[in-house]
N, C-alpha and C positions, 0 to 999 in steps of 0.2 A: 565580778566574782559572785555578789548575791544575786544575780541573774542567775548564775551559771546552779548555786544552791538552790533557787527557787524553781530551776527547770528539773533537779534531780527527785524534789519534792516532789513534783507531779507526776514523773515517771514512777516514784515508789507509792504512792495512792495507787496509780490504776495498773502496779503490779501487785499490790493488798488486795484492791477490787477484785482483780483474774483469780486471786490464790483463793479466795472467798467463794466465789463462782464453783472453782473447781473444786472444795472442800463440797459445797451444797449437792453436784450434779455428780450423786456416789457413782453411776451407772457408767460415767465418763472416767469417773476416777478407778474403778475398779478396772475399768479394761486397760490404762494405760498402765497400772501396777499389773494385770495377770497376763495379756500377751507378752511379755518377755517372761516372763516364771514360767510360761507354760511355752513356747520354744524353747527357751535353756532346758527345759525337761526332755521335752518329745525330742530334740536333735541330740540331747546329751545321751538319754535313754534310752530311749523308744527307735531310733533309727541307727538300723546294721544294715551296709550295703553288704555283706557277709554272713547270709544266712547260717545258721547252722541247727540238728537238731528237727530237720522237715521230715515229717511226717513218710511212711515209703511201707511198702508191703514185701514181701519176700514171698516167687513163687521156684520153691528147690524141687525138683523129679527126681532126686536119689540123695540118700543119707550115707556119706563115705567120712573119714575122718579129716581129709582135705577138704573137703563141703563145709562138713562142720567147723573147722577152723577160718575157714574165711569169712562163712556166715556172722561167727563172733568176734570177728573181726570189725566189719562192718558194724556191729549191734555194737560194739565196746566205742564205737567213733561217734566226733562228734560232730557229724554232720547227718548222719539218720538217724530216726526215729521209728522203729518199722512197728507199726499198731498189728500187722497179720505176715504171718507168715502159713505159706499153704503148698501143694503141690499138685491142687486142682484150679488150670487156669479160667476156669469161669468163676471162679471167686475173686480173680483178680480186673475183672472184662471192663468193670465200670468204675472201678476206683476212682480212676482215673479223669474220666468224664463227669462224675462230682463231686472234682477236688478233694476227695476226700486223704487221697495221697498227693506227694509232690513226682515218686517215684515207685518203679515199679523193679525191683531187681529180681531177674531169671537166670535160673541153674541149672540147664537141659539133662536128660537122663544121658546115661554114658557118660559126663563130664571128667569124671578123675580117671577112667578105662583109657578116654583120649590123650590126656594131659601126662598120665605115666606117659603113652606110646612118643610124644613127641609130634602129635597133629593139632596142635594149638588150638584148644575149643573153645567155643565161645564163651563169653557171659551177655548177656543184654539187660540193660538198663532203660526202659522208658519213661522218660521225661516230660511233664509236664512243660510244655516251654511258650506255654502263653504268656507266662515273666521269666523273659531268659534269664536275667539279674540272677532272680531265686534260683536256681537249675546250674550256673555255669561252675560257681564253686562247689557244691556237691561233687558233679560229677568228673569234673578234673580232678578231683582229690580220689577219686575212688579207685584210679589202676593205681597210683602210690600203697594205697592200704591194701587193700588186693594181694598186689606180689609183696611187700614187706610180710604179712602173714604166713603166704607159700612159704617162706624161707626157713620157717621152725620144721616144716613137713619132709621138706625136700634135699633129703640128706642120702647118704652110704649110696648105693644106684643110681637115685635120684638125683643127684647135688650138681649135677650136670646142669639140670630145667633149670637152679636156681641162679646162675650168674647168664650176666647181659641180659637179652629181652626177655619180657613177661614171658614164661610159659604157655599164655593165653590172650586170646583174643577177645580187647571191653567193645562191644558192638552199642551203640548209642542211637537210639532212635526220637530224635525232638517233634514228642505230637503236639500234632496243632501247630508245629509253627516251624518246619524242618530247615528253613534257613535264620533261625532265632533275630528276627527281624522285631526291634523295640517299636517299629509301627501299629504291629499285630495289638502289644500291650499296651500301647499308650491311648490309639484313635476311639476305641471300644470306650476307655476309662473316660475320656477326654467328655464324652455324653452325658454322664452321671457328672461328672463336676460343672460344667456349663448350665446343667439344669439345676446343679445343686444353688450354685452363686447368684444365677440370675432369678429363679424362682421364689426363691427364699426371700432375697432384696426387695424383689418389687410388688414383692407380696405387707413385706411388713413395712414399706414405705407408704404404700398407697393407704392405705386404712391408719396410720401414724398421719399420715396429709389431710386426711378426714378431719380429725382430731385437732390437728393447728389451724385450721383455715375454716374451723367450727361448723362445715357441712354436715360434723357426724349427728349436731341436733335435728337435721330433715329429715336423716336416718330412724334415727329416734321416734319421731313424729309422725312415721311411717308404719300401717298395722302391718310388722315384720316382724317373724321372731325371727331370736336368734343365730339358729341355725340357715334361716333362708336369708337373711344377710349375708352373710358366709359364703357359702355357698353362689349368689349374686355375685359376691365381691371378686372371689377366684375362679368363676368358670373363664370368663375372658383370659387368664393364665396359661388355663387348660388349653389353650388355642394355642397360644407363644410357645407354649411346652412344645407340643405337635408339632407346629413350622421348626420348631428349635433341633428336632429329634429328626425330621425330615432333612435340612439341610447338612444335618450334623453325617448321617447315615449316606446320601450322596456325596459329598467331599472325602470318608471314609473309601468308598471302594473306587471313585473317577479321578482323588487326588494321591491316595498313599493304597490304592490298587489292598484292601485290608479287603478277608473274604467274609462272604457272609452263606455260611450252609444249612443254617436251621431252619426250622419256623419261624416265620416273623409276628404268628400272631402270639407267640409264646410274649414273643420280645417286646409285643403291644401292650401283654397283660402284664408285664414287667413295669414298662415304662410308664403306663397308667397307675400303679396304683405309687409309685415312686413318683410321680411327679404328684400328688395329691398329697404324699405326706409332708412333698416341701413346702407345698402349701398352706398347708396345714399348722403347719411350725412356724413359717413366718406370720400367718395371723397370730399365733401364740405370741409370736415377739412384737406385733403389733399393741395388745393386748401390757406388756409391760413398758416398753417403750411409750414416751413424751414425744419425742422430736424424732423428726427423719434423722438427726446424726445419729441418735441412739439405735434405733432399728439401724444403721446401719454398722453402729459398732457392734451389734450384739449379734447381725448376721458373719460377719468378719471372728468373731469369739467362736463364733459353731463353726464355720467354713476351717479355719486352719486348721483346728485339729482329725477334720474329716477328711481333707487329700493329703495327709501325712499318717493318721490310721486305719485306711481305709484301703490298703493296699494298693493306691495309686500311684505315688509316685515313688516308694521303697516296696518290697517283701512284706508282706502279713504274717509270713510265716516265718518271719527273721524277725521279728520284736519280741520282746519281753512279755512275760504271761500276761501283766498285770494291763499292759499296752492292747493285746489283743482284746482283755475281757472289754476294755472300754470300746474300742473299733467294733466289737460284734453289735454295738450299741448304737453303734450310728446305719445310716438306713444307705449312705453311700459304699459303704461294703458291704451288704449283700447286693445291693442293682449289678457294682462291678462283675460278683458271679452270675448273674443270671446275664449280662448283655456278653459278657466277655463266652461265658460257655453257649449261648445260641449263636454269636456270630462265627465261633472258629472251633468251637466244637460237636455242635449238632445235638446239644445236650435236652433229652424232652422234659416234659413239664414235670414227672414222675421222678426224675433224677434233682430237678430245679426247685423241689414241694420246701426244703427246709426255707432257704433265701427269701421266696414269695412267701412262707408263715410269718418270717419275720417282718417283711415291708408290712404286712397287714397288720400286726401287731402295733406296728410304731406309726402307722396311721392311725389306728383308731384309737392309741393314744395321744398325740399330736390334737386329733377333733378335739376328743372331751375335753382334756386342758384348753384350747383355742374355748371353748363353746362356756366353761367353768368360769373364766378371768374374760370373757365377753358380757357375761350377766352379772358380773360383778361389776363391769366397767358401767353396764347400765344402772345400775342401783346408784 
C-alpha cells in the first residue's frame, strides 16, 4: 500500500512539473485553448454549404410588368444579390471573368410578347461554376421563385400559362465548368494550400533549427545584413515552391484531366509573388517562435483558418461578412482567384490587377515584419 502511495506521488510531481511546463510555454498554451474556440467559430459560423445572397447582375432588353415582377422577385430572394442591373450586354461581358458576380441573369427582348403567345421563352442564367457548391443552390431555387411570381400576373386570359409547367423556359449555362466537375475547383485550390503548409513550415522551421542548435551565432558573425540573411535563408524554398507548382500543375491536367487555357506566365507572376509572402510569414513566425514545435504550432494557427476562409474548401461567398473581411486578409484567397481564373478561365492580368495588389501588399508586409522582429532578434 505505501508502495502503491509513494508510486502515486511521483506520478503527481511530474504531473505538477508538465502543468508548470505548460503554464510557462504561453505560445503552447495559447494554441491548445484557441484551435478549438476558433473551429467551434469558423464551423459553427463561418461555414454554409448553402450559400445565399451571391452577388449576380441583371441583363433585362425590355421593361413589361411581367419583367418587372419577376426581376423583384428575384431581388426580394434570398439567394441574389444583384450589384448591376443593365440592358447593355457588354456591361455584363466580364463580370463574370472577375468574379465579380457569381451570376449573370438574362431577360431577351420580346420576352412577355412570347410568354403571353404560349412559345415558352427563355430566361438564361450564367453561372460561375468554378465552385459548383456555390452555384447549385442558387440556381435550383430560381425556376421555383420564378414561376411563384408569374402567378400574381397571370390571371383572367392568362390563368391558363399559370397552372402545371413553367410558362417558360430557365436555360443554364455552367461557365468554366459545364459538366460542374469538383475537380475543376478543388485541383487549382489544392496548389495554393500545398504551397501554403509546406512553405510556411519549412520556412519557419529552418531558421527556429538555427536558433536551437545555436548555428544562428555563425550567422551573426557573418558581415550579413539583415535582409540578405533572409533572403539566403528562402531562396532555396523558392526552388521546392517551383518543383512543388510544376508537379502539382502536371498531376492537375495527366491525373484529374483539369484545363489549363490562360497564360501561364500570368500564373508565374501569380505564383511567385504568393510563394514569397509565405515565405515571408514563416520567417516572421521564425522570428517569434523558440522551438520547431512552436513554429510548427503557430504555422498550423495560420493554416486552419486559411483553407476554411479562403474559399477552398466551402463558398467565400456563403460566409458571413465578418468571415469574409478576415479571408480577404489572408494571401490564400486571392492566389485561389488568380490560379483558379487563369487555368479555367482565361482571365488576363488586367482583369486579375486587384488579387495580385493584394499578394503584394501582404508580401511587403510579411518582409518588414520578418526583417523588424530579425533586428530585434539580433540586438
Amino acid at each position: 500500500m505505501n508502495a502503491l502511495l509513494r508510486s502515486f506521488g511521483r506520478i503527481w510531481a511530474v504531473f505538477m512539473k508538465e502543468m508548470v511546463q505548460v503554464r510557462r510555454d504561453r505560445l503552447t498554451f495559447a494554441v491548445m485553448v484557441g484551435i478549438p474556440i476558433m473551429q467551434l467559430i469558423l464551423f459553427g459560423y463561418a461555414i454554409n454549404m448553402n450559400p445565399k445572397h451571391l452577388p449576380a447582375a441583371l441583363l433585362v432588353e425590355e421593361q413589361t410588368p411581367i419583367v418587372r415582377t419577376m426581376v423583384q422577385s428575384l431581388r426580394t430572394s434570398d439567394y441574389y444579390d444583384f450589384v448591376m442591373q443593365t440592358d447593355d450586354p457588354r456591361e455584363t461581358g466580364d463580370l463574370l471573368a472577375r468574379g465579380e458576380v457569381a451570376f449573370v441573369v438574362s431577360v431577351p427582348a420580346g420576352f412577355t410578347r412570347k410568354l403571353v403567345r404560349g412559345e415558352h421563352p427563355q430566361i438564361l442564367i450564367e453561372a460561375d461554376a468554378t465552385d459548383p457548391a456555390a452555384a447549385s443552390g442558387a440556381v435550383a431555387f430560381a425556376q421555383t421563385i420564378l414561376t411563384d411570381a408569374l402567378r400574381h400576373d397571370l390571371k383572367g386570359p392568362l390563368a391558363s400559362l399559370g397552372g402545371g409547367q413553367p410558362p417558360f423556359d430557365l436555360v443554364v449555362h455552367q461557365m468554366y465548368n459545364p459538366e460542374a466537375k469538383t475537380s475543376y475547383n478543388i485541383v487549382p485550390g489544392l496548389l495554393g494550400v500545398i504551397l501554403t503548409m509546406t512553405l510556411v513550415m519549412i520556412t519557419a522551421i529552418a531558421m527556429t533549427r538555427e536558433s536551437e542548435q545555436g548555428t544562428i551565432e555563425n550567422l551573426l558573425a557573418m558581415p550579413v545584413k539583415p535582409i540578405e540573411v533572409m533572403l539566403g535563408k528562402i531562396l532555396p524554398y523558392v526552388v521546392v515552391g517551383a518543383g512543388q507548382t510544376l508537379l502539382i500543375l502536371l498531376a492537375a491536367r495527366l491525373l484529374f484531366d483539369v484545363p489549363f487555357i490562360g497564360n501561364p506566365w500570368i500564373l508565374f507572376l501569380g505564383v511567385s509573388v504568393f510563394v514569397l509572402a509565405n515565405l515571408a510569414l514563416g520567417f516572421t513566425f521564425s522570428t517569434i517562435a523558440r522551438t520547431q514545435m512552436q513554429a510548427m504550432q503557430l504555422t498550423f494557427f495560420f493554416f486552419l483558418p486559411s483553407i476554411l476562409l479562403s474559399g477552398f474548401m466551402f463558398p467565400f461567398r456563403g460566409m458571413p461578412e465578418w468571415a469574409q473581411i478576415i479571408g480577404e486578409g489572408l494571401p490564400l484567397t486571392h492566389f485561389l482567384r488568380i490560379v483558379r481564373g487563369v487555368m479555367l478561365k482565361d482571365t488576363s492580368l488586367a482583369q486579375l490587377q486587384s488579387p495580385i495588389i493584394a499578394l503584394c501588399i501582404f508580401t511587403a508586409v510579411a518582409v518588414s515584419v520578418a526583417m523588424l522582429r530579425y533586428r530585434r532578434t539580433l540586438d
